[in-house]
Structure formats: structure tokens, C-alpha cells
C-alpha positions in Angstrom: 88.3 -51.9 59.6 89.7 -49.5 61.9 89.6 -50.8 65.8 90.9 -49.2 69.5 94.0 -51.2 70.7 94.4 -52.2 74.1 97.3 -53.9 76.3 96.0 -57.1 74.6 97.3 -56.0 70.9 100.6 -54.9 72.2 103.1 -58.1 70.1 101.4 -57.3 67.5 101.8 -53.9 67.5 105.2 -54.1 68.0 105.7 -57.1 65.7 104.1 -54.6 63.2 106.0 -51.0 64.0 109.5 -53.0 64.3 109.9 -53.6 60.7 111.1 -49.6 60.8 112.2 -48.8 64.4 113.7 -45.1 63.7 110.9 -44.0 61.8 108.6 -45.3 64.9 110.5 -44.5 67.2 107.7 -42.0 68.9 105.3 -44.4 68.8 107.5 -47.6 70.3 108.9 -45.3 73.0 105.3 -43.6 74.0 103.7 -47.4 73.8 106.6 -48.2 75.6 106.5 -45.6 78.3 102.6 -45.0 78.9 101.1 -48.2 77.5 97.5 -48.1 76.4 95.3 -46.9 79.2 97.1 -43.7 79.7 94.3 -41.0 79.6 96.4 -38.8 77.4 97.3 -41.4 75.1 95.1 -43.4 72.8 96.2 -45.9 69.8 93.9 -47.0 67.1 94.8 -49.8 64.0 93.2 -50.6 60.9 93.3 -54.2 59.5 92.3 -55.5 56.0 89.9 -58.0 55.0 92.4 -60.7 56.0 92.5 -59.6 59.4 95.9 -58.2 58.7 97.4 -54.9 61.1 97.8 -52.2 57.9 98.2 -49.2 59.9 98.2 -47.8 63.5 97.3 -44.1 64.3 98.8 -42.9 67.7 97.2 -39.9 70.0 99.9 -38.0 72.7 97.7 -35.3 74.0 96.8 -33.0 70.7 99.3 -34.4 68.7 98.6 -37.5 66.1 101.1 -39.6 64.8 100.3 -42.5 62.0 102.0 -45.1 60.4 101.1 -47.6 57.8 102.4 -50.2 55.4 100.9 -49.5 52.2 97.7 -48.7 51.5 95.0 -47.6 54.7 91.5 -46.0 55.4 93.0 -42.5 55.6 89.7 -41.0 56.0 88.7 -43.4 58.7 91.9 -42.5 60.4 90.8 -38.9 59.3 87.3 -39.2 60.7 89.3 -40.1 64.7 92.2 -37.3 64.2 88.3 -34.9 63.5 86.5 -36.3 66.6 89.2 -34.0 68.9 89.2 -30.8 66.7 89.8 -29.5 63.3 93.3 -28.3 63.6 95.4 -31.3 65.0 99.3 -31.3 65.2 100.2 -33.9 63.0 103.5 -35.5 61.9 105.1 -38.3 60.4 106.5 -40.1 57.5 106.1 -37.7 54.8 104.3 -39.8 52.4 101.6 -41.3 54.5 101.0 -37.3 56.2 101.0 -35.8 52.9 97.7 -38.9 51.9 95.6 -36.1 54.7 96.7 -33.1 53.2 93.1 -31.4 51.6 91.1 -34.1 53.6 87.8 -31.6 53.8 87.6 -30.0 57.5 91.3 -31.0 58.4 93.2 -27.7 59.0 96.7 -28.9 58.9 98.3 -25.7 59.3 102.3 -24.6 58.9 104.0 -27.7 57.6 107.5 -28.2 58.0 109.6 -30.9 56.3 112.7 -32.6 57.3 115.4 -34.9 56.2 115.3 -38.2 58.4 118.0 -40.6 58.6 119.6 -43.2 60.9 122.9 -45.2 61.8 122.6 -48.9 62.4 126.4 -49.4 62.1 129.2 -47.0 62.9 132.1 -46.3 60.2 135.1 -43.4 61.4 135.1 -43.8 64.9 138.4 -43.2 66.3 139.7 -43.5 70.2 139.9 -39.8 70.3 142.1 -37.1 71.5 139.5 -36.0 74.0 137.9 -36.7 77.2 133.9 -37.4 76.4 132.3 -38.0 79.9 128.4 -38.8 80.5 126.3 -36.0 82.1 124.3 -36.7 85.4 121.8 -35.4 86.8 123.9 -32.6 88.7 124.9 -31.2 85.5 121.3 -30.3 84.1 121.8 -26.7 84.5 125.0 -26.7 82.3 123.1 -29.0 79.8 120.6 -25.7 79.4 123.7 -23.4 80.0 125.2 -24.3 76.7 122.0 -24.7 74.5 121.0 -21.4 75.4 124.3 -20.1 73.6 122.7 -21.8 70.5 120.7 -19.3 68.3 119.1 -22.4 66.3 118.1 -24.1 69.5 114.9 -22.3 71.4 114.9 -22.9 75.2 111.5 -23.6 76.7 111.0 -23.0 79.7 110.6 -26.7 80.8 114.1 -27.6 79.5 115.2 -28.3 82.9 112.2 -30.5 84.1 112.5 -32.1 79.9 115.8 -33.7 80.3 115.3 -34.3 84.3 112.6 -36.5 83.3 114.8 -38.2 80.5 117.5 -39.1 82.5 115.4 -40.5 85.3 113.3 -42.7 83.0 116.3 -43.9 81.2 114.9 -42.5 77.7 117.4 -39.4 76.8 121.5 -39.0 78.0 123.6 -36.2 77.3 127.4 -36.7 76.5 129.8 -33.9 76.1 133.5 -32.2 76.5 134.2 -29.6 79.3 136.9 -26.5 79.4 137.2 -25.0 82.2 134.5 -26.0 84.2 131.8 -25.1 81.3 130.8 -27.8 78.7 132.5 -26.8 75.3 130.2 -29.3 73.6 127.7 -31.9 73.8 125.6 -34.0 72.2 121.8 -35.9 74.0 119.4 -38.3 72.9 115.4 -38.4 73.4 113.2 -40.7 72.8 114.8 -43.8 74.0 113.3 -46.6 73.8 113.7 -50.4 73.6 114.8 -50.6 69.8 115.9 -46.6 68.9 117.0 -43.7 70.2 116.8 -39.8 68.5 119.9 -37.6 68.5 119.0 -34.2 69.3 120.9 -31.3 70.9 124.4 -31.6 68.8 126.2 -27.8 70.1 129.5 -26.4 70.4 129.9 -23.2 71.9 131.0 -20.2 69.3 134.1 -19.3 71.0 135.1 -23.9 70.7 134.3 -24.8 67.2 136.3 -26.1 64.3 138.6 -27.9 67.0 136.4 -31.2 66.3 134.8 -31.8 69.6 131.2 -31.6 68.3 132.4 -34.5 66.2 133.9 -36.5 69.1 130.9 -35.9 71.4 129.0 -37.3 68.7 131.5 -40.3 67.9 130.9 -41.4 71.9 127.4 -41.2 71.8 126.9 -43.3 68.7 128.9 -45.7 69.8 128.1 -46.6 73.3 124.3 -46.6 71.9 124.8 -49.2 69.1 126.9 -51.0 71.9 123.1 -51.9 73.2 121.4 -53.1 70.0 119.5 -50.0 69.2 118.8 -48.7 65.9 120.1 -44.4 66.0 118.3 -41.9 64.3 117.7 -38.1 63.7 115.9 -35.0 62.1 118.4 -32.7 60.0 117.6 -29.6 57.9 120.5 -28.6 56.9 122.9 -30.5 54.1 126.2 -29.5 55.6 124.9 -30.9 58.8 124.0 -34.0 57.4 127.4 -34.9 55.6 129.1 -34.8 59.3 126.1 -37.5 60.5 126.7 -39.6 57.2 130.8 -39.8 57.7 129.7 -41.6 61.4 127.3 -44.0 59.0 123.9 -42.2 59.0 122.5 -42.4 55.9 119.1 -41.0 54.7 116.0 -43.3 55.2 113.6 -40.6 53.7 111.4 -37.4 55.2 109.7 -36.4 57.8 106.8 -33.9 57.9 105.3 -31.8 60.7 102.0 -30.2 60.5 101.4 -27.4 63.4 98.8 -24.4 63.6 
């Protein structure tokens, strides 16, 4: 049985998606954030014959997000993601988005998958030979300043108003290392919530690197974030990348899929 979840189901729900708090850390934060009567936001859960929570389906705007323990009605959950269009942006644990992949009339699209990992205790963190400070809001416009000397790292056109909105509802901080008045590196999160946080935005400016700072940036922001009981976690592509995460204690916790037309 597959059932709409309202404010009512919400220890359950949380009961249920806490068992893996970086892999749900979209859904826990959105829940979190915009609760169940959001008109952009919808949840649905499917429950076995015992009446037992099996699986819980999140919508944010066009995108769809599910999760499940085991075995669930993918085609009921199917039939919902169907009921707002054909070509949904989907995305999740790579096994349970790969159960709707040929599902007749879902239109996945491009699909893009990533390694997924997260730090629940930190190993090699040192003092540090350099001065890591926490951005505020005043320093927005050098938060975008640096990214945009990223090639890898696209910047929309809402950066500004993105991490404005992060740092005023307490679910995304930036920490990074200045040189002469410009940030040399940094490092932010996204996605806080209650149990988890994403890292996201790791940078050193092409004219800094190799001196380490990328690496202490990171070493102050994993730090101070297990200091308050949450669970750290982030996306990586890139193998090289993800042997400087594991020597700070990430380790992989398996893959992460992205459907998008």
C-alpha cells in the first residue's frame, strides 16, 4: 500500500530515513525545512502487509527523490512520479533508481552516476599552519569570486541568492583561507540539516595550489561539523579526489545516480 504522509507521520518517517542519514540527507533536510504542506513539496510511503514503512518517495518541485529498505511497489511509486509528466528528474541511491530504469512511459533521460561517501569520525586532523576563518554574510560575493575561477564548477546565476539563503537558514557555511584580501581557498556545505550535512564547493585558486590549504579548509570544516553530532557526506567523481576525502576519514558508502532530461 502506497499512502500521502502528512505532519502526523513525521517520527516515523524520521525514525525510518535515520537508519542512513547521508544517503537521506535531501530528504531529512527538505522534511526538515518545508514540512509536509509545502505546495511544492509532497511525500508519499508505501507499507507492507504488516503495516510496516518500506519506502518513502519525496517530490521538490519536478524533481523525485525515493528511498526504500528492501523490496517496494516501484511501479506504484512509478505510477505518482507519471501523474506530473513523463520525463521527471530523478535521483538517488543507485540501486533503488536503477529498479525504474525501462519502467514503460518513464523517460529518464541523461543519467549520471556518482561515487557517494561520508565521514562519521575524523582521522589526520592537525592544528594547522594556517588561519581557516568562517565566512559571513558580507563575504558572499567573494564566495562566487573564487568559484567562478573554477572551470569544473558552473556558476548560476542564483549563486548569490543560493548561499544567502543557506547561511540565513543555518543549512550551508563556507570556510576558507585569504591572501591578500581574496580567498585563496574554501570549502561550504549544503544541505544541513539536523543529522547530516553535504560538502560541496572544495576550490583553490590555480595560482595557490599544492601549498595544502584546500586540505586545511577542509580539515576545519569537518571538524567543527562532527563537533555537533552530524553525520558528513559528499558526491565525488573523481578517484584522486576521493583519496584526499578518505585520508580525513570518508570512506565510500556506495553510488549515487542522477537522471535529468
Amino acid at each position: 500500500m502506497i499512502r500521502k504522509l502528512h505532519k502526523e507521520d513525521n517520527e516515523k518517517v524520521m525514525a525510518f530515513l535515520a537508519d542512513e542519514p547521508s544517503i537521506n540527507l535531501f530528504l531529512i533536510g527538505d522534511i526538515e525545512a518545508f514540512g509536509y504542506d509545502a505546495e511544492f513539496q509532497q511525500l508519499w510511503a508505501g507499507f507492507n502487509d504488516k503495516g510496516e514503512m518500506t519506502a518513502v518517495l519525496l517530490k521538490f518541485y519536478d524533481a523525485f527523490i525515493p528511498y526504500a529498505k528492501g523490496e517496494f511497489d516501484v511501479n506504484g511509486f512509478a505510477d505518482i512520479i507519471l501523474s506530473y509528466g513523463d520525463a521527471p528528474a530523478l535521483s538517488g541511491k543507485a540501486e533503488i533508481v536503477d529498479k525504474f530504469e525501462g519502467l514503460e512511459g518513464l523517460n529518464l533521460g541523461k543519467k549520471q552516476v556518482t561515487y557517494f561517501a561520508e565521514c562519521r569520525k575524523a582521522v589526520n586532523i592537525g592544528a594547522g599552519a594556517f588561519n581557516v576563518k568562517k565566512a559571513e554574510i558580507d563575504d558572499i560575493d567573494r564566495i562566487v569570486d573564487i568559484r567562478q575561477t573554477i572551470v569544473e564548477f558552473p556558476t548560476s546565476s542564483d549563486a548569490r541568492d543560493m548561499i544567502l539563503k543557506a547561511m540565513e537558514s543555518n543549512t550551508g557555511r563556507t570556510y576558507y583561507i585569504e591572501e591578500d584580501g581574496k580567498m585563496s581557498a574554501s570549502a561550504s556545505t549544503t544541505a544541513e540539516n539536523s543529522m547530516s550535512a553535504m560538502i560541496v564547493g572544495v576550490c583553490t585558486r590555480p595560482e595557490h595550489r599544492k601549498k595544502g590549504l584546500a586540505s586545511a579548509v577542509m580539515q576545519k570544516l569537518v571538524q567543527d561539523v562532527l563537533d555537533e553530532g552530524k553525520v558528513l557526506c559528499l558526491f565525488y567523481d573523481n578517484p584522486k579526489a576521493g583519496r584526499i576525502y578518505k585520508r580525513l576519514g570518508f570512506k565510500d558508502i556506495g553510488m549515487w545516480t542522477m537522471c535529468n532530461r
